[in-house]
N, C-alpha and C positions, 0 to 999 in steps of 0.2 A: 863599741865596734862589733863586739858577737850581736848584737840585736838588729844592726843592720844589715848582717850577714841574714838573719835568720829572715828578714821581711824581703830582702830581693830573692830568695830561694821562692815565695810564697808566690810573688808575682810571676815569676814562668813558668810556673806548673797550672797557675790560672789559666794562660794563654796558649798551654798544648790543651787543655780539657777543651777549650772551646770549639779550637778546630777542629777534633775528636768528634765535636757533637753534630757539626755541619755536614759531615760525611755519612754519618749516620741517615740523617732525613734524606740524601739523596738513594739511596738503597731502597727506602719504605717507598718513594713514588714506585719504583722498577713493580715493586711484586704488587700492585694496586692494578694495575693495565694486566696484568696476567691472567686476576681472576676474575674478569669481565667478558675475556673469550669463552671460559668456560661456562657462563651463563648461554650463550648464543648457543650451545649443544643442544639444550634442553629444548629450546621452540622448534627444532627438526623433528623431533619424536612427535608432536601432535599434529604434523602436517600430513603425516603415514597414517593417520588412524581415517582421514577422511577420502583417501583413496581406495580403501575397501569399502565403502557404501557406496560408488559410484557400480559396484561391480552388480551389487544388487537391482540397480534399475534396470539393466539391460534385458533382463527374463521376465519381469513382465509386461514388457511390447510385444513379446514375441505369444501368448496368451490369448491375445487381445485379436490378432488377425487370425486365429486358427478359426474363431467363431464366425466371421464373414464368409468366411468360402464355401460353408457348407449350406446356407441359403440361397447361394446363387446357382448350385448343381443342380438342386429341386426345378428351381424354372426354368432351364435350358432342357429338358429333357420332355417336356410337356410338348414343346415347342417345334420341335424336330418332326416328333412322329406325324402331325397334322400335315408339312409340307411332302413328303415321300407320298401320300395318298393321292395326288392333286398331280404329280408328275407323270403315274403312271397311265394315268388316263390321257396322255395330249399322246402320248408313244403310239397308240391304238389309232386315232386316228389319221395318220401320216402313212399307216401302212396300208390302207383302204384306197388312198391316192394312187396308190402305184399300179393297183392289180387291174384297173380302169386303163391303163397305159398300154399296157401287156394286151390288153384284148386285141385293140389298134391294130398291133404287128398280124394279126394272124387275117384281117379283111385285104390288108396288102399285098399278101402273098397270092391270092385269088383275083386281083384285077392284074396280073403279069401273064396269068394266060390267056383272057380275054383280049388283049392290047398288045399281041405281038406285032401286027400288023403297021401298027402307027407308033414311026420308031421314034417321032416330034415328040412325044410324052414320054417317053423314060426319061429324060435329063432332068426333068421334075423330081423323078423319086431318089436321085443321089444328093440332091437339096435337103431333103426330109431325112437321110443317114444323118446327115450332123446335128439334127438335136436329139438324138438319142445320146450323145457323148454326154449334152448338158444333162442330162437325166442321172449318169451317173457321178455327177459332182455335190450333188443332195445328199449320195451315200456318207461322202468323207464329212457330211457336218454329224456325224450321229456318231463319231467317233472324238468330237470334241465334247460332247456330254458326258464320255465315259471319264474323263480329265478330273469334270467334279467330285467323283469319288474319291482320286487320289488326296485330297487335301485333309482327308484324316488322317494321312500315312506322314502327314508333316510332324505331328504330333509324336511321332517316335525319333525323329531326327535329333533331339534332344537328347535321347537316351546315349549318344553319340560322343557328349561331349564327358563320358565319365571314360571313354576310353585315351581321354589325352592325360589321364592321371599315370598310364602305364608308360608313358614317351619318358617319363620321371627318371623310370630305369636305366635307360639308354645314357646316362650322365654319369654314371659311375662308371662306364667304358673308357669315358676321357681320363680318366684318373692310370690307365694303363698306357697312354701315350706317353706319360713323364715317365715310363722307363724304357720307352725305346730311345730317349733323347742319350742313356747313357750305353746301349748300346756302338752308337758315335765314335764314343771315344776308344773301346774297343780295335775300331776299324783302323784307327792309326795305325795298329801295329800290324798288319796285313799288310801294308804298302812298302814293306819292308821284304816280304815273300813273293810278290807280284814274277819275281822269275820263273816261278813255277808253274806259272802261266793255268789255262781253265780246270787242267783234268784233276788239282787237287783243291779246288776251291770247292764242289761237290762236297768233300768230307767235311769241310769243315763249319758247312750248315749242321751235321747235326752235331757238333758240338755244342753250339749256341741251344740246343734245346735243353742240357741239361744242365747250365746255365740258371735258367729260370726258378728250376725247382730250388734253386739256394735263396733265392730272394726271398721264398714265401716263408720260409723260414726265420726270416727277419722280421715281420707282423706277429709274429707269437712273443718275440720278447715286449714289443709295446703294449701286449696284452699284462705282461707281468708289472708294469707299472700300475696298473690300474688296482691288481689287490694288494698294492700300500697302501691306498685308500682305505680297505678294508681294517687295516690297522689300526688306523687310527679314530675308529668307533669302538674298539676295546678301552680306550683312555676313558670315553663316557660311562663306565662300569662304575664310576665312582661313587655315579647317583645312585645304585641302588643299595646303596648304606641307608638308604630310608624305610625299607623292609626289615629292618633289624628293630624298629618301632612297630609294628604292625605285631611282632610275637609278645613286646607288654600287654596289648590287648588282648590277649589269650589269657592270658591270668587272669583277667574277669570275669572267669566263668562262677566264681564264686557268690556273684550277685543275684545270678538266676536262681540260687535256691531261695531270694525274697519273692521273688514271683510266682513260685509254687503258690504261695499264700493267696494270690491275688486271685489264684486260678479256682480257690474253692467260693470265692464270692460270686462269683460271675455266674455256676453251677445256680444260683440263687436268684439272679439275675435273666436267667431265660423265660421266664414267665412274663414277666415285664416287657423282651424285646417283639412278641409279637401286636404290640399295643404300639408300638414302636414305628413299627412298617406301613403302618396304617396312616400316622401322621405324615412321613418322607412322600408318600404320593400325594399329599395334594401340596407338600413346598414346590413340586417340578409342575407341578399345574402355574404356579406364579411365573415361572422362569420361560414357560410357553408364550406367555403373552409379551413376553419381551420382541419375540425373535418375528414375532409378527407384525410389530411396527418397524421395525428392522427390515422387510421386505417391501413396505411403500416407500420408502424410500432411496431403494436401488430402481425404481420403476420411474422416480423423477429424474434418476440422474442418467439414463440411457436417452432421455429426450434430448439433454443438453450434450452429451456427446454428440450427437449423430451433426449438429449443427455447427459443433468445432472440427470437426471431421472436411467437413465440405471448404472449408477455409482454405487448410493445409494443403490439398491438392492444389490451389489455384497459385502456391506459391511455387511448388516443386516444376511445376511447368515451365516457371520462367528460368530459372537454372539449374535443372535437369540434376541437381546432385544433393545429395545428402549432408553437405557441410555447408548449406547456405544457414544453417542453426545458429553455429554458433556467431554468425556475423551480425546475426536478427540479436540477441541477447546482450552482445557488448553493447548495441545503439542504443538498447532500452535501459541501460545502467545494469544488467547483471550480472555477477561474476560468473561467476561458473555456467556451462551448458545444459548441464541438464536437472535445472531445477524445474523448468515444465512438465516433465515426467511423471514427478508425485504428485499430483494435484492438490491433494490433503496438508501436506506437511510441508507446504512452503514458509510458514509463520515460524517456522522451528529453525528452520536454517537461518532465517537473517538473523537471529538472533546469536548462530555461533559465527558468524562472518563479522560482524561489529566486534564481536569479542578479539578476534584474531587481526582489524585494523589498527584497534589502540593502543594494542602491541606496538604493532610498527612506529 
């Protein structure tokens, strides 16, 4: 009887362990899913590292046009002078027209006393007063020539548009409207005195003036929030517990008296380095010939710019804007916009762009 006792005791302690063990494996899934988020951190950090190269392309386009402009000032100014020479000669002769007119008036004057008698011929000569009028309609075109000179003066109209940076100002005035809004409420409690009727409303403007000065006094304590900031960059004092390393290295002065030693070989050694100087000049003679083939081929590759150049315009014409880029580069399969920028080093980047797909 005790031995039967003793093997049913065995069997339900079998059967708590077991379930004991079931409970167990469902725990070990939970924390398996946990540490697979914290994998996903780490591919954010190399996504930042290729947003600053982006920043470096944009400085040298701007390089690149500075050289065009100054070629084209040279040939506009050749060009100018020759036309001014040619104008002033047509002026001269339009004034030679006129003085031939003027003579006219004065043989006039002398058939009026011969011909007083024959009164039938004056009506003739009030016919002839009305083209002197058209005579002076010729004067008003010589004031549309003076017109052409204004169109250099356009050229400063420009200078114009750096004074709409000062209208900036005028925006922090608005910022003074949101407290007359609480003036308002003030007013309620007047409507309460209105008995008094006009002769004490006078006084009580200028009380509202010293009013105001209390307000400004309330912008000085938002200033006092700002040095708690200042605080808390004394907390970074911590770091400089790496300066307490910097004074082991001062104990090393002890080594420098092995180099006293070295100091009297060298003494020994000066007769040797002028034989010395003599070889270094012709190794920079080698390094000459480098920089020389180095320059035929900046001379090949200004050809092929000048013909990529001419392209780009014919596109910017048809949508007027600077974002028709990145529309062009998704058509053509490529990621990012400005991989046409570097010319050189486009082979480098597909190679971290595939890197960062097979990720995905």
């Amino acid at each position: 009887m005790v031995a039967d006792q003793v093997y049913e005791k065995k069997k339900k302690k079998k059967k708590k362990k077991k379930k004991k063990k079931k409970k167990k494996k469902k725990k070990k899934k939970k924390k398996k899913k946990k540490k697979k988020k914290k994998k996903k951190k780490k591919k954010k950090k190399k996504k930042k590292k290729k947003k600053k190269k982006k920043k470096k392309k944009k400085k040298k386009k701007k390089k690149k046009k500075k050289k065009k402009k100054k070629k084209k000032k040279k040939k506009k100014k050749k060009k100018k002078k020759k036309k001014k020479k040619k104008k002033k000669k047509k002026k001269k002769k339009k004034k030679k027209k006129k003085k031939k007119k003027k003579k006219k008036k004065k043989k006039k004057k002398k058939k009026k006393k011969k011909k007083k008698k024959k009164k039938k011929k004056k009506k003739k000569k009030k016919k002839k007063k009305k083209k002197k009028k058209k005579k002076k309609k010729k004067k008003k075109k010589k004031k549309k020539k003076k017109k052409k000179k204004k169109k250099k003066k356009k050229k400063k109209k420009k200078k114009k548009k750096k004074k709409k940076k000062k209208k900036k100002k005028k925006k922090k005035k608005k910022k003074k409207k949101k407290k007359k809004k609480k003036k308002k409420k003030k007013k309620k409690k007047k409507k309460k005195k209105k008995k008094k009727k006009k002769k004490k409303k006078k006084k009580k403007k200028k009380k509202k003036k010293k009013k105001k000065k209390k307000k400004k006094k309330k912008k000085k304590k938002k200033k006092k929030k700002k040095k708690k900031k200042k605080k808390k960059k004394k907390k970074k004092k911590k770091k400089k517990k790496k300066k307490k390393k910097k004074k082991k290295k001062k104990k090393k002065k002890k080594k420098k008296k092995k180099k006293k030693k070295k100091k009297k070989k060298k003494k020994k050694k000066k007769k040797k380095k002028k034989k010395k100087k003599k070889k270094k000049k012709k190794k920079k003679k080698k390094k000459k010939k480098k920089k020389k083939k180095k320059k035929k081929k900046k001379k090949k590759k200004k050809k092929k710019k000048k013909k990529k150049k001419k392209k780009k315009k014919k596109k910017k014409k048809k949508k007027k804007k600077g974002e028709g880029r990145r529309e062009r580069q998704r058509e053509s399969g490529r990621f990012f916009p400005l991989e046409r920028n570097r010319q050189g080093w486009l082979s480098c980047r597909k190679t971290t762009h595939l890197s960062t797909c097979r990720q995905k």
